[in-house]
N, C-alpha and C positions, 0 to 999 in steps of 0.2 A: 570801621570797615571802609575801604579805600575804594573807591568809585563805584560803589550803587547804592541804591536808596536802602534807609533804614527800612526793615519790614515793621509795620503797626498791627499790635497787640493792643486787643482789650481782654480785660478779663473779671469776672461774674461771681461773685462769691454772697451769700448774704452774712456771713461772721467779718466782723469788720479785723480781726485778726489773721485770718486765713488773706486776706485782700492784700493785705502787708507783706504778707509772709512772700508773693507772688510777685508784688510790687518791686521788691528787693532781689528776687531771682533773676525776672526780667530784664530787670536796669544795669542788671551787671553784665548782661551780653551787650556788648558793643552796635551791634546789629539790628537790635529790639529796640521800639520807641513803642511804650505804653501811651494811649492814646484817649484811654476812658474807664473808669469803674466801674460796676454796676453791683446791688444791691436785691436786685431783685428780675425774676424773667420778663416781665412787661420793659422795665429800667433796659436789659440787657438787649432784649430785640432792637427796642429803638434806637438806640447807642450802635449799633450795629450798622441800622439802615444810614444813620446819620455819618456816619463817622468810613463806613465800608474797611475794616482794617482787612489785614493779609491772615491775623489769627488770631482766636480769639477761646480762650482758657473759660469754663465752664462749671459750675457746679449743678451736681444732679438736683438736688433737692434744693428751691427757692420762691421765696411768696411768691403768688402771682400764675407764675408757671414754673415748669419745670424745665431743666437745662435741655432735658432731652425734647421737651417741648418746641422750645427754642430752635436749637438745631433743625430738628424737622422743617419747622415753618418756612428757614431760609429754602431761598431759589437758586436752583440750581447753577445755572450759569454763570453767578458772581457769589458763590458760597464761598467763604473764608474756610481757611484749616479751622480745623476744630480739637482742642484735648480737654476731655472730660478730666475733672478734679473731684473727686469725691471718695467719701466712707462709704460708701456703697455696690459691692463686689458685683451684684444682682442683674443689674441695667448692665452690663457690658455688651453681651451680643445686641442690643438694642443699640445702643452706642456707635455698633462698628454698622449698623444696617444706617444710620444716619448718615456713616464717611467719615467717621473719627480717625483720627490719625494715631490718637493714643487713649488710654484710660489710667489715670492717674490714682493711685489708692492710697488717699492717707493713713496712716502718715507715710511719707515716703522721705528719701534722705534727697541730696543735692546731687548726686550721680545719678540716679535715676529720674530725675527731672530735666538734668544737663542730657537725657537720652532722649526722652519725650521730645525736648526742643530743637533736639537736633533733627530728630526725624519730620519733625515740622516743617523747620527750615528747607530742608531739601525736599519737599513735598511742594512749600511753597514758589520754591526756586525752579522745580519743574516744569508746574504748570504756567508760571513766568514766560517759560522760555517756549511750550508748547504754543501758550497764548500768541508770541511772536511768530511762532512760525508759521502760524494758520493766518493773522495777519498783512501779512510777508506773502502767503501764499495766496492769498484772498483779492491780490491786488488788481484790477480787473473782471472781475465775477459779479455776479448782480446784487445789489446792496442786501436783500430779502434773504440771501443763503443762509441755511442754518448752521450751527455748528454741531456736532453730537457729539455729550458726555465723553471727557476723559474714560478709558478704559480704566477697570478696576487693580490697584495694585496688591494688594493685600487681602488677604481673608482670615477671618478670626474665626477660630472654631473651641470649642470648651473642652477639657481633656479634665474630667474631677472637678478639683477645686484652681486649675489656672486654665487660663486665656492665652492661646497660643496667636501668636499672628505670623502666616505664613504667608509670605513671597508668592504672587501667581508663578513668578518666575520657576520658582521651586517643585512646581506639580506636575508628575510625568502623564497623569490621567485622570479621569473623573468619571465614577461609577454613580446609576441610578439604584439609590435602597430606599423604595418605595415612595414617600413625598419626600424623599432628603438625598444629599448626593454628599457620594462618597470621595474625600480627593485621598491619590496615591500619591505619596514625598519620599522618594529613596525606600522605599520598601515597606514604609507605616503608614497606616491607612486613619482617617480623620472623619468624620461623623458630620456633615455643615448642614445645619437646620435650615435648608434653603431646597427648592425644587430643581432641578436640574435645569430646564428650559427658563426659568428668573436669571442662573447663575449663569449660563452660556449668554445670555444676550446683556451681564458686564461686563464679561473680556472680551480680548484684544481680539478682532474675525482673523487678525493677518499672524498670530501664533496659536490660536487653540481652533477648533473645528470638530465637529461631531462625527462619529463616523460610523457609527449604529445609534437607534432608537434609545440605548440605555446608555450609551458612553461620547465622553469629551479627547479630547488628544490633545496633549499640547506637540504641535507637529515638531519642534526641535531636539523632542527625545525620537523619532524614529529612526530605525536605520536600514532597516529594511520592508521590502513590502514582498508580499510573496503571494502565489498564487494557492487558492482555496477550492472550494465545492461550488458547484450552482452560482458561479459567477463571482462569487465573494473573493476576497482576499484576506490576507493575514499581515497585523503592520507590528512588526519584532520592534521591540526600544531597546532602548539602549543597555539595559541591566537584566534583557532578555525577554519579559513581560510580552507575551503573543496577545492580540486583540482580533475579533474579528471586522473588518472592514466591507461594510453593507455593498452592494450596488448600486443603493440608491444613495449614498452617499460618497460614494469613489470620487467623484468629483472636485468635491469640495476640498477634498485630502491632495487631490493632483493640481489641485491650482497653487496649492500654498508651497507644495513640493518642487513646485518648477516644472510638473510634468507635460509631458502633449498630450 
């Protein structure tokens, strides 16, 4: 890789076979500098604190604690990517509620590992470049400013026996079905074991926005906005899909919209 730093990977297994196997995956991306092994989840946290890599390859099930363990535990503000490796189909939405970037199910061939990595790397190369920008833009501001949470980019939701992960980018809206919300993608509709009000306060405020009690917008599917009953209005998307838009939250839909 010709002028930027290698990204540092650690990675967690306790079969001393699987470590190899990973080992060997790793060191063949140009870009990847493995940086530490671990054996175990006490092994792997520490290695983590010590070492602080960019990403770092996990097993579910390990003495000590568990991968998922693990993940949890880090803090948020300098949490590495993370892809979970394991036989264990079960832990995924658990996985993706930690900020996994991927779930790896062995066995798995070299193409689909070459995908996991890839999507790491650009995950890790983003937030790289967010980091800079906030930086960059921090120049002058008082030492104490916080920063808040990267928006969420992906949601994982279960459909049978796979693991879908869906693009926020992708979701024209977001229905309330009772403690879980519902997202609409081109016209299928997705089941996320999550409350509505949890899932609106990880996306982006400046593309998604509530606009009744029971629904999300993601504002760049609308196309029109139209007038309603009793003050309300009606926001048409783009594949036609009519929503009602509250009064009490008109607002919030007219700021992102450009409007007066």
């Amino acid at each position: 890789m010709t002028g930027a730093a290698r990204l540092r990977a650690l990675l967690a297994d306790d079969e001393a076979p699987a470590r190899a196997t990973l080992r060997l995956l790793l060191e063949a991306d140009p870009e990847i500098q493995v940086v530490a092994e671990c054996a175990t989840g006490p092994e792997a946290a520490a290695a983590i604190r010590r070492e602080t890599p960019d990403l770092v390859l996990l097993d579910v099930q390990m003495p000590g604690a568990t991968g998922l363990e693990v993940a949890e535990a880090l803090r948020a503000e300098d949490r590495p990517r993370v892809i979970f490796v394991t036989a264990h189909p079960e832990h995924a939405l658990r996985a993706f509620d930690a900020e996994a970037v991927d779930y790896l199910l062995k066995p798995f061939d070299d193409e689909r590992f070459e995908r996991a990595l890839a999507r790491a790397k650009t995950a890790i190369r983003e937030r790289q470049a967010l980091g800079l920008a906030r930086r960059l833009g921090s120049l002058g501001t008082s030492p104490g400013a916080s920063t808040p949470p990267a928006p969420l980019e992906r949601v994982a939701v279960r459909d049978g026996g796979a693991l879908h992960l869906i693009p926020v980018d992708a979701i024209d809206w977001i229905g309330a079905q009772d403690y879980y919300a519902e997202l609409h993608v081109d016209g299928r509709s997705w089941l996320l074991r999550e409350s509505l009000r949890s899932l609106e306060a990880r996306l982006d405020p400046r593309r998604f926005t509530r606009i009744h009690r029971a629904a999300i917008i993601n504002v760049a599917r609308v196309q029109t906005l139209e007038p309603a009953t009793h003050g309300d209005w009606m926001a048409v998307l783009r594949d036609g899909v009519r929503l009602r838009v509250s009064r009490s939250h008109r607002h919030g839909l007219d700021a992102l919209l450009g409007k007066v």
